[in-house]
N, C-alpha and C positions, 0 to 999 in steps of 0.2 A: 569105773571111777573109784579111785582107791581114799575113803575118808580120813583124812588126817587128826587127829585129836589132840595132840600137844608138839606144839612146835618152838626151839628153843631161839633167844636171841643173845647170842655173845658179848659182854662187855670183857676188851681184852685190852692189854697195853699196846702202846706204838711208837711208832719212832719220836711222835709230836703228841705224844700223850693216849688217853682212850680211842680205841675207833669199836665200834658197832658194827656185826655181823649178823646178818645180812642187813645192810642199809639202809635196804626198801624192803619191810617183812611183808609179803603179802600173804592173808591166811579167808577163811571163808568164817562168817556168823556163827559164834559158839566153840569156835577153837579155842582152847588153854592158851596163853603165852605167854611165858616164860623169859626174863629177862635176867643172866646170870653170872655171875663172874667166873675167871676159872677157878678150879678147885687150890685151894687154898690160899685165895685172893680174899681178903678179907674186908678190904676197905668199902664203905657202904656209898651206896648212890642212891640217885632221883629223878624220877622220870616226870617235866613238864610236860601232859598234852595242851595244844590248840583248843582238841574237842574232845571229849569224854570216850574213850576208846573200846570202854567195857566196863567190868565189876569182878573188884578183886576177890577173887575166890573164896577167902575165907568169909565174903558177907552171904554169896550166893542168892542174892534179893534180886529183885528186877531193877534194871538201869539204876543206879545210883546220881549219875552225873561226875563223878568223881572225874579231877583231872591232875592229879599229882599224889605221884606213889612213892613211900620210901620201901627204898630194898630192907629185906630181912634177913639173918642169918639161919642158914638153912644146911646147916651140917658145917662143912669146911668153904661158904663158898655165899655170897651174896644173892638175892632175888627179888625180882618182883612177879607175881603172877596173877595175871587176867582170862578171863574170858573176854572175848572179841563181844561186842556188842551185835545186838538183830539190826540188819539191814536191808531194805528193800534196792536198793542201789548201790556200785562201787564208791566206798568212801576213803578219800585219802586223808590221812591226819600227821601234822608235823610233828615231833615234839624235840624237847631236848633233853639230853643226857648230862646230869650234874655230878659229878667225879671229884672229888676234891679241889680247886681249882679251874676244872676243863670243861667246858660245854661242848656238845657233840647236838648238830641237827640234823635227825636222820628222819625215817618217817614210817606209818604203818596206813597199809591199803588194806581194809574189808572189804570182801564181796559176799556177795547173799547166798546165800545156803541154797 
């Protein structure tokens, strides 16, 4: 089984505005995740969860609770970055994606390390 440790999520244009790649991110307990625009997209965004999804890397504390992230700029290009929260069960969490105008409802599934 090959451990993945940062996995990225796309915030890209479309024909009816932002869409979100992949959709449905599914990652396992203690994964990076990465929510990012393309390179030299610079417009900032904001990520509502449902339920607390993890803790933004740069606290590095245990569980926070936190559930709403603003992207930052991070070279030529927007982000947000989590670690996936410990799970003892698959957990799926909705949230939405705040774009300038456009909400996007995609979702992230945890499973347990």
């Amino acid at each position: 089984m090959r451990i993945v440790k940062l996995v990225h999520v796309d915030v890209v244009p479309g024909p009816d505005g932002p869409i979100i790649i992949p959709e449905l991110c599914v990652v396992r307990s203690g994964t990076q995740v990465v929510w990012r625009t393309a390179d030299g997209v610079l417009e900032p965004f904001e990520l509502a969860f449902a339920d607390s999804p993890g803790t933004p890397t740069e606290l590095r504390t245990p569980e926070t609770g936190q559930k709403d992230f603003a992207s930052k700029r991070m070279g030529r290009r927007q982000e947000v970055l989590i670690i996936a929260k410990p799970v003892t069960a698959e957990s799926l969490i909705s949230y939405d994606v705040r774009i300038g105008t456009s909400h996007i409802d995609p979702g992230i599934k945890i499973m347990p390390r």
